[in-house]
C-alpha positions as CSV (number, residue, x, y, z in Angstrom):
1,X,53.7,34.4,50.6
2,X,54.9,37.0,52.8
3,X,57.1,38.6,50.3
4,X,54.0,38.6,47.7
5,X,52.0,40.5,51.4
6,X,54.9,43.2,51.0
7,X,55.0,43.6,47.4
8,X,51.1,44.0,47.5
9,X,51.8,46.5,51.1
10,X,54.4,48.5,48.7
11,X,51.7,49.4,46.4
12,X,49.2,50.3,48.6
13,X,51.8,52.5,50.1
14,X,52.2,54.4,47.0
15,X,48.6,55.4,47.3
16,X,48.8,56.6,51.1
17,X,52.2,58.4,50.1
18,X,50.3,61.1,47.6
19,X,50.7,58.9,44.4
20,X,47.3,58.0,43.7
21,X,46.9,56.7,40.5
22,X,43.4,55.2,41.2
23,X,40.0,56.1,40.0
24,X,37.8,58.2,42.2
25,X,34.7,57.1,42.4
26,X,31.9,59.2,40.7
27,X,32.6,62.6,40.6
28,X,35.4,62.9,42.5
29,X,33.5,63.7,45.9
30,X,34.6,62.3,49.3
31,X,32.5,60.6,51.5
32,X,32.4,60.5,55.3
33,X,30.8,57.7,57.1
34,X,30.0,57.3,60.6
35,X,32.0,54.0,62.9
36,X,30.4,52.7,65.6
37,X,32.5,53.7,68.8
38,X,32.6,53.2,72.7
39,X,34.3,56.4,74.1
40,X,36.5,56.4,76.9
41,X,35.2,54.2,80.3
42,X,31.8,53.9,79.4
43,X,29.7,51.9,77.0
44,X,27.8,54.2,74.7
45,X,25.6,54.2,72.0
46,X,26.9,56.0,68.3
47,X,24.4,58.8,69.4
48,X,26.3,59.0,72.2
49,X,29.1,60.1,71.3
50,X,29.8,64.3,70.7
51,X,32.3,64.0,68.0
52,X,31.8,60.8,65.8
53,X,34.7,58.6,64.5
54,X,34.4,59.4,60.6
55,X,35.7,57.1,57.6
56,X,36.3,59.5,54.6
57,X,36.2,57.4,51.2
58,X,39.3,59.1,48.9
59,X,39.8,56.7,46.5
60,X,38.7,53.0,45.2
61,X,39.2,50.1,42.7
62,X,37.3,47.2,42.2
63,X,40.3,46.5,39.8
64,X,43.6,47.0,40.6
65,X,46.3,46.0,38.4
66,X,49.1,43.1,39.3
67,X,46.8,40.6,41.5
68,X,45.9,38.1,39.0
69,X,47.4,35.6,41.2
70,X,44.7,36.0,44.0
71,X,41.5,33.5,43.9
72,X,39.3,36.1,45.2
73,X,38.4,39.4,43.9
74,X,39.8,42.7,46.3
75,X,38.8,45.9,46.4
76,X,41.4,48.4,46.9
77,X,40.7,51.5,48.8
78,X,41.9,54.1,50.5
79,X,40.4,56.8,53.5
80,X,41.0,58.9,56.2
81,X,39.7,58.0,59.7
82,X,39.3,60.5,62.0
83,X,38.9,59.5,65.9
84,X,38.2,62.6,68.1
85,X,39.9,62.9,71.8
86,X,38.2,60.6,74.1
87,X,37.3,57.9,71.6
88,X,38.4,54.0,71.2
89,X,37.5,51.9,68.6
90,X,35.7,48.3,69.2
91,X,37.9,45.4,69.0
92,X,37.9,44.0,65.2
93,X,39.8,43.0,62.1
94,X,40.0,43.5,58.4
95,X,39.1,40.7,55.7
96,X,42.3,41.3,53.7
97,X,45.2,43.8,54.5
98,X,45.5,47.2,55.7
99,X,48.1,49.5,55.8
100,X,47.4,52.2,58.4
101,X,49.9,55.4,58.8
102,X,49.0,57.7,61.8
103,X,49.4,61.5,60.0
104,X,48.6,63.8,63.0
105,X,48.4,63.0,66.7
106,X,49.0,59.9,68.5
107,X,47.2,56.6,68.6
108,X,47.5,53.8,71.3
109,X,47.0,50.6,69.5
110,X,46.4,47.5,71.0
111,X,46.1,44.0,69.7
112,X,44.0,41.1,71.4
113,X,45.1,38.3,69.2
114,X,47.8,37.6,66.9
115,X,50.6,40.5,66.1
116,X,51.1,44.0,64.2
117,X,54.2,45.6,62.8
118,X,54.8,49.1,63.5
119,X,56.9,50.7,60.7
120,X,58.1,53.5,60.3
121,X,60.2,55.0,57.2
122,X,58.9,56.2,54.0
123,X,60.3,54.2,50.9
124,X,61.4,51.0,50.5
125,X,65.1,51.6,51.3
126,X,64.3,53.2,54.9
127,X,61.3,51.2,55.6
128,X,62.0,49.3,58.4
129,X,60.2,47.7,61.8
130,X,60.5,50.1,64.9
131,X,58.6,47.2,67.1
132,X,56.2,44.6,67.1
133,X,53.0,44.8,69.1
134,X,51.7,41.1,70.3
135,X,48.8,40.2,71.8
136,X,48.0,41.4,75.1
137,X,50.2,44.5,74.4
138,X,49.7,48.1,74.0
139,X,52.0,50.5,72.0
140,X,52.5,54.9,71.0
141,X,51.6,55.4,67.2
142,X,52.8,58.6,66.3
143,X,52.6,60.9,63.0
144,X,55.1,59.4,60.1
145,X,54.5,55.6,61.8
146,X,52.4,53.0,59.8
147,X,51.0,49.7,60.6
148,X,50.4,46.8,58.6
149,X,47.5,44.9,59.9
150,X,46.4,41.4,58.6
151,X,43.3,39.3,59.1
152,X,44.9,37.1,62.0
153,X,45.1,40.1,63.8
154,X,42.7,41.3,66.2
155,X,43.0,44.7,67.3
156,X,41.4,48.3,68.2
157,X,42.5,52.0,68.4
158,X,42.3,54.5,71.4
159,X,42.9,58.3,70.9
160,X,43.8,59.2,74.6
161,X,44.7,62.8,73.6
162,X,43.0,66.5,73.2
163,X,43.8,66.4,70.0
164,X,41.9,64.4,66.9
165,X,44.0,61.6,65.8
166,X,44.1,61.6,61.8
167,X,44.6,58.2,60.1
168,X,45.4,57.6,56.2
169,X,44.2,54.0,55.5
170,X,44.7,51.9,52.8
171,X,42.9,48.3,52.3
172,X,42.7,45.7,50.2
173,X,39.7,43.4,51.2
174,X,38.0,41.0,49.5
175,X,35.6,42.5,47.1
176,X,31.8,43.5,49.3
177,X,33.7,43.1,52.5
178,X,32.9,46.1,55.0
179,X,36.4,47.9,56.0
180,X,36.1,46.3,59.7
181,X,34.4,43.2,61.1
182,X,33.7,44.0,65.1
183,X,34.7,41.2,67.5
184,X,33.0,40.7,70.8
């Protein structure tokens, strides 16, 4: 199964390495949504917050090719998340997989259950794992470093920097799922 995980993480890859082969969904426009955030030390309200987290929709398949095996229908997608100085994400996971790869600034990642492969490398032949953040833990995501997260894994992003953090990702959920389910 895991092998079938990578296979599956190799192709999404191809579309957060510039290779996108994927249909673009009407006519090409992107589309930003706002994420719910809590910003640094306080508890605060979307309205809240100055500069908004923002989930830009680049491309999407309700079809993609080569995953006849799976029982449920995925949706493969992929964005850029933006998350301004200041900002951390609420604790949550993803109904499927997603492949995360941190393009400008640094992230700190933490995970609150289960585990998350930090990667780093850009092909299959110099892929490899840097380190392996478990629960409890806390680790630097910088630019050119990629995450693979699963649905076991509980976990949330922090951008502890003056700088915006810029975040390619792509998921393949099951088909109607939204791209994060918050956890209290």
């Amino acid at each position: 199964m895991r092998k079938s995980w990578l296979v599956i993480g190799a192709i999404v890859l191809l579309l957060i390495g510039g290779a996108v082969g994927w249909a673009i969904r009407g006519d090409g426009e992107t589309r930003a949504t706002t994420v719910a955030v809590e910003t640094t030390g306080t508890d605060t309200t979307e309205a809240e917050v100055p500069d908004e987290v923002t989930r830009e929709l680049l491309a999407t398949t309700d079809e993609p090719d080569g995953l006849d095996e799976l029982d449920d229908p995925r949706t493969l997608s992929l964005a850029r998340i933006t998350v301004p100085p200041g900002v951390t994400l609420p604790w949550h996971y993803h109904d499927g997989t997603q492949i995360a790869q941190v393009v400008e600034g640094t992230l700190t990642y933490e995970v609150r259950e289960g585990e998350v492969e930090v990667w780093s490398g850009t092909s299959e032949d110099d892929a490899r794992v840097v380190r392996t953040v478990t629960a409890g833990n806390t680790a630097q995501v910088g630019p050119g470093e990629w995450l693979v997260e699963q649905p076991s894994s509980v976990h949330r992003g922090s951008n502890n920097t003056q700088e915006p953090v810029q975040i390619l990702v792509a998921t393949l959920l099951l088909t109607g799922a939204s791209p994060s389910t918050p956890v209290d």
